[in-house]
Each structure stands twice: as C-alpha cells, then as structure tokens.
C-alpha positions, 0 to 999 in steps of 0.5 A: 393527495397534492400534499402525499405527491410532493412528499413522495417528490421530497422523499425521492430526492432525498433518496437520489441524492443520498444514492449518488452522493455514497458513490462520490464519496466512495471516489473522493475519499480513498484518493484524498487519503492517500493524497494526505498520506503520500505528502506528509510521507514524503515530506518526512522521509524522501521518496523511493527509499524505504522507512522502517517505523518503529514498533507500533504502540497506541500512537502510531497513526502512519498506517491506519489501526496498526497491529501491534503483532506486526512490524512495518516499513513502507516506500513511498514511490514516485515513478516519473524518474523510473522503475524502482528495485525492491529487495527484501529477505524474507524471514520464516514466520509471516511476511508481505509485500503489498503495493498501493496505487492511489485510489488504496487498491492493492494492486500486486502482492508478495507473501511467504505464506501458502503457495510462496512458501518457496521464498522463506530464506530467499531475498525477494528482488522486484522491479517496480515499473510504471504504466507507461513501461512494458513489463516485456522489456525487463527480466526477472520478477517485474510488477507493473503499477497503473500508477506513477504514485503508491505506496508498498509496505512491508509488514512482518510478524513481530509476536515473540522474538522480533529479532529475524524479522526486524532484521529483514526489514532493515535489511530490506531496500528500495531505491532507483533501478 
C-alpha cells in the first residue's frame, strides 16, 4: 500500500508539472518567436517601412509555411517615436491587412472580402497609434495596437496573373505619420 501511495505521489507530479509547464510554454513561446522575428527583420530591412518579399518558393522562411498562392509584404513597426500611416490599394481578387502584436495575436484586420467588399478599387489609408494614444484625437480609419511593437503584413492573392496584385503591394506604404 506504501509502494501504491508513493506511486500515485510520483504520478500526481508528474502530472502537475506537466500541466503547468504547457501553460508556460503557451507564454513563452509565441513571444520568443516574434522577438527572434522582430530583430532579424529589422536587422534586415528598417523598421516602419514596408519589404515587399519576393514570390515565396520552397525556401522562403520570412513567414512560417508560407502559401505559394499568396504574395507578401510585411512593416515591422516601432511605435515609440509615433502613429504609422499605412496606405494600400486594394486589388479585386483576395487582399489582407492583419496586425501582430508581440504575443502573435491578430489584433485588427482589413480584408476586401465579404462585408468590405466595398474597398476593392480604393487605397486603404490607416493610422496606426499605440497604447498610449487616444484613437479619439485622430480622424479617419485609426487602429490602435496594445503594443509599441508588431508586426502588419499584407498578403494578396498571387493565383494566375499575379500582376495587379504585385502592383498593389509595391504600390502599397508604411511609414512615420
């Protein structure tokens, strides 16, 4: 009975470890890949503008499993020094703009799909403030980050004639308000 108590003890925390170390890891890890992401991006390119990357293949490790159906530019943003104006033309076939915070969650969107449809043909202009602004002091289309760091990319649809779409892309900016 001795031998069956200290087993079931042994069992128990092996569990509770377990259980708790899947939370941190649930923490650490998300924050640690975007850290490793944020500064070899900018170590690459500056920070607030916007890389257009080249049509991804087999080797293309900027973004994790990336669709060969889909082109990309990202902006690595810093918004210490203040807001970020963002403008993209937004071509008819599938179109996104998605903001990162540092824990990898998706904290805004744009798309052209469904419900904004409406922006196909348009240039998409967005303010890009931080935490510590008040999105009520600025007009226009305003996204407010719960970080000073992230990261937006755009991705359109590269299936067929890729041209519009490339187009948008470079035509596309981000840079200091």
């Amino acid at each position: 009975m001795k031998s069956l108590t200290r087993l079931l003890k042994w069992c128990l925390g092996i569990f509770l470890c377990a259980w708790v170390g899947q939370y941190l890891l649930a923490l650490v890890i998300p924050n640690l890949v975007m850290e490793i992401l944020y500064q070899l991006g900018g170590a690459e390119r500056d920070y607030n503008t916007l890389f257009v990357s080249p049509r991804p293949d087999a080797t293309m490790r900027q973004v994790v499993r990336p669709s060969p159906d889909l082109l990309y530019a990202s902006c690595i943003f810093n918004l210490e020094q203040g807001p970020l104006l963002i403008e993209a033309p937004v071509p008819e076939r599938y179109w996104s703009m998605q903001f990162y915070q540092m824990n990898t969650d998706n904290f805004a969107g744009i798309t052209n799909q469904h419900d904004e449809s409406y922006r196909v043909g348009t240039v998409v202009k967005v303010l890009l403030i931080g935490p510590d602004k008040n999105s009520a002091d600025y007009s226009g289309e305003v996204i407010q980050s719960p970080t000073q760091r992230g990261i937006m990319l755009l991705r359109a649809s590269g299936i067929g004639d890729d041209s519009n779409a490339r187009a948008a892309l470079e035509k596309s900016n981000c840079s200091p308000a």
